[in-house]
C-alpha positions in Angstrom: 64.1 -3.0 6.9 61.8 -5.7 6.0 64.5 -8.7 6.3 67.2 -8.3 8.6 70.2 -9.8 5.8 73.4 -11.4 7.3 76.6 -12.8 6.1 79.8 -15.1 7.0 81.1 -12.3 9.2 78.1 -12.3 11.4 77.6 -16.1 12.3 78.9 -17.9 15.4 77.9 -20.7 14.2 75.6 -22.1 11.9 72.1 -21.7 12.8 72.9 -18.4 15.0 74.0 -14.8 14.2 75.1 -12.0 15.6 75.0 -8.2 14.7 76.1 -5.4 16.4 75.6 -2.4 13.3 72.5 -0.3 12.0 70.7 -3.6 12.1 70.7 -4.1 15.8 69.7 0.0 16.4 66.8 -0.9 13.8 65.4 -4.0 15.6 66.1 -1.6 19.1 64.7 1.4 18.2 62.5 0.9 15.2 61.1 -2.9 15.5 61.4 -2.6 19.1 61.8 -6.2 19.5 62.4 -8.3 22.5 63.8 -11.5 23.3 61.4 -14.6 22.1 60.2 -12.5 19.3 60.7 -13.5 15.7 61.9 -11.4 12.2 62.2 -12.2 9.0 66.1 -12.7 8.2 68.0 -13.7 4.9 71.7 -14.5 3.9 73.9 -12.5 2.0 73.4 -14.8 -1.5 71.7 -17.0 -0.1 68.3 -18.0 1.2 65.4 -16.5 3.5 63.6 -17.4 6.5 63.2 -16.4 10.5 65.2 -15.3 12.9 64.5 -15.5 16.9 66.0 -13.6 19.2 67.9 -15.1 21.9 69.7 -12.2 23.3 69.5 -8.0 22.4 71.4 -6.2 24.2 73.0 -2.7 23.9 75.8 -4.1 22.2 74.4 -7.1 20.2 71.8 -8.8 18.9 72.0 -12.8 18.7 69.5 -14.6 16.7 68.9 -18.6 16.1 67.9 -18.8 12.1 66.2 -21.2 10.1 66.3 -20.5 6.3 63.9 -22.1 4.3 63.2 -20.6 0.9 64.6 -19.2 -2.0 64.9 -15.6 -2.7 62.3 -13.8 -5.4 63.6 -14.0 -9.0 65.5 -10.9 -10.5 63.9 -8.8 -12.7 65.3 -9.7 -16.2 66.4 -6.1 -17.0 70.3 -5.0 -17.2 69.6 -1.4 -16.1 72.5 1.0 -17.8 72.3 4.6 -17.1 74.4 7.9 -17.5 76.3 7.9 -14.2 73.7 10.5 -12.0 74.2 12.9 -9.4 75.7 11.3 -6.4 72.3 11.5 -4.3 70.5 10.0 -7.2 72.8 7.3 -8.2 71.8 6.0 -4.2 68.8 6.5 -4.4 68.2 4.2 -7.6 70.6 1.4 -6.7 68.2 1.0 -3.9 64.7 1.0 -5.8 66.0 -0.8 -8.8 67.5 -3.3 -6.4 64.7 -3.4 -4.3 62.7 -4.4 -8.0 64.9 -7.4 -8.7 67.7 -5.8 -10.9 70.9 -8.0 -10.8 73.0 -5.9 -13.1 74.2 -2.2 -13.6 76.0 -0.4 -15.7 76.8 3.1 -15.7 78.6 4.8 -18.2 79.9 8.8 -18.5 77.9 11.2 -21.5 79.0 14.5 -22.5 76.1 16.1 -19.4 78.0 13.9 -16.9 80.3 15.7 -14.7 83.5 14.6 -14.5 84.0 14.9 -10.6 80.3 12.8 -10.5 83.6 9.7 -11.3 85.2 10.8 -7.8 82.6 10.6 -5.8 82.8 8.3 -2.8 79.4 7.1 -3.9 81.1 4.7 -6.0 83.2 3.7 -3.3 82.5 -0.4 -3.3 81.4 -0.4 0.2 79.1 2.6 -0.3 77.2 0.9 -3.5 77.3 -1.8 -1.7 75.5 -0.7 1.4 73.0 0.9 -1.0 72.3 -2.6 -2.6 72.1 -3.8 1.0 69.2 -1.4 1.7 67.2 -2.6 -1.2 67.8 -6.1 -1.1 66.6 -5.4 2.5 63.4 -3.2 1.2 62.3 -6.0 -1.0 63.1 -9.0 0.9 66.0 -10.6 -1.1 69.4 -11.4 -0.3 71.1 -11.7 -3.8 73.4 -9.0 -4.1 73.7 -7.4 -7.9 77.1 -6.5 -10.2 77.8 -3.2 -10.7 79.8 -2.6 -13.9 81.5 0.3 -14.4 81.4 0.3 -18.2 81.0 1.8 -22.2 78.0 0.7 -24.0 80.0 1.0 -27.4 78.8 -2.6 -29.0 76.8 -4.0 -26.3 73.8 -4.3 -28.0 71.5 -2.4 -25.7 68.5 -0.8 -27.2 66.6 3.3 -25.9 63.0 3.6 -25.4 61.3 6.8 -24.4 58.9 7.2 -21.5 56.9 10.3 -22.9 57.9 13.7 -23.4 57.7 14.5 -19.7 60.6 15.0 -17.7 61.7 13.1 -15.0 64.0 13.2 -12.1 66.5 9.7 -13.0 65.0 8.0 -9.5 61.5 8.4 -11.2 62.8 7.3 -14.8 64.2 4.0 -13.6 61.5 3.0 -11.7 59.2 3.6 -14.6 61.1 2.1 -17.1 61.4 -1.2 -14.6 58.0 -1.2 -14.2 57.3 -0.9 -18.2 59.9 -4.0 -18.8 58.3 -6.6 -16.1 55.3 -6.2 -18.1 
């Protein structure tokens, strides 16, 4: 976790937060933080800046925020892909997140299991904790759309990426990197 993202639900007031989830075990355990020290924190569609603890317990973590700048701009791609393999479909809402994309849509094909649909991957609250995690990665706190949709007259346009294949993970950040360019 590079920035430490909050929303409405975790303010006491404004200019101080409070967390008591994965975040507070990562600044615990990983950061190891203390009171007095500082972290880079962001809100939920909103905008960046520094956190400083004022009290981490084993229950909670209590911050004092400032936010002074905008988040990075999105990536100007609208990334739409044959709905993956549960593990992959996480995997590359976080990286394509985490390299500005704002919108997604996935569609079924005739190689796309139907039970891929029922997965509780595409639970809203599991995509978006996966979009959390790469808004996290990259420092940003605007969450993207996910669009559950047909491309039948959208207008989008294939490419190829070589004759190689590659795992979808690997694809997407390829293809991302082809189209900032």
């Amino acid at each position: 976790m590079n920035v430490l993202l909050f929303d409405d639900t975790d303010e006491l007031e404004p200019g101080r937060v409070c967390v008591r989830d994965r975040r507070l075990r990562h600044v615990r355990e990983i950061l190891r933080a203390k009171p007095g020290d500082e972290l880079a924190v962001g809100k939920l569609g909103g905008r960046l800046g520094r956190g400083r603890i004022r009290a981490l317990g084993e229950e909670e973590l209590e911050l004092e925020v400032t936010l002074e700048r905008d988040p990075p701009p999105a990536h100007p791609a609208v990334l739409a892909l044959a709905l993956p393999r549960p593990p992959s479909l996480r995997k590359v809402l976080q990286q394509a997140t985490a390299m500005g994309v704002k919108r997604f849509l996935l569609f079924g094909s005739a190689r796309v299991e139907k039970s891929f649909w029922q997965s509780s991957a595409l639970r809203p609250d599991a995509i978006r904790a996966e979009l959390v995690l790469g808004l996290e990665q990259a420092g940003d706190t605007v969450l993207p759309t996910d669009e559950l949709a047909a491309l039948a007259g959208a207008g989008a346009r294939g490419t190829s990426l070589g004759p190689r294949v590659l795992r979808v993970e690997t694809a997407v950040v390829a293809l991302l990197a082809r189209c900032a360019g």
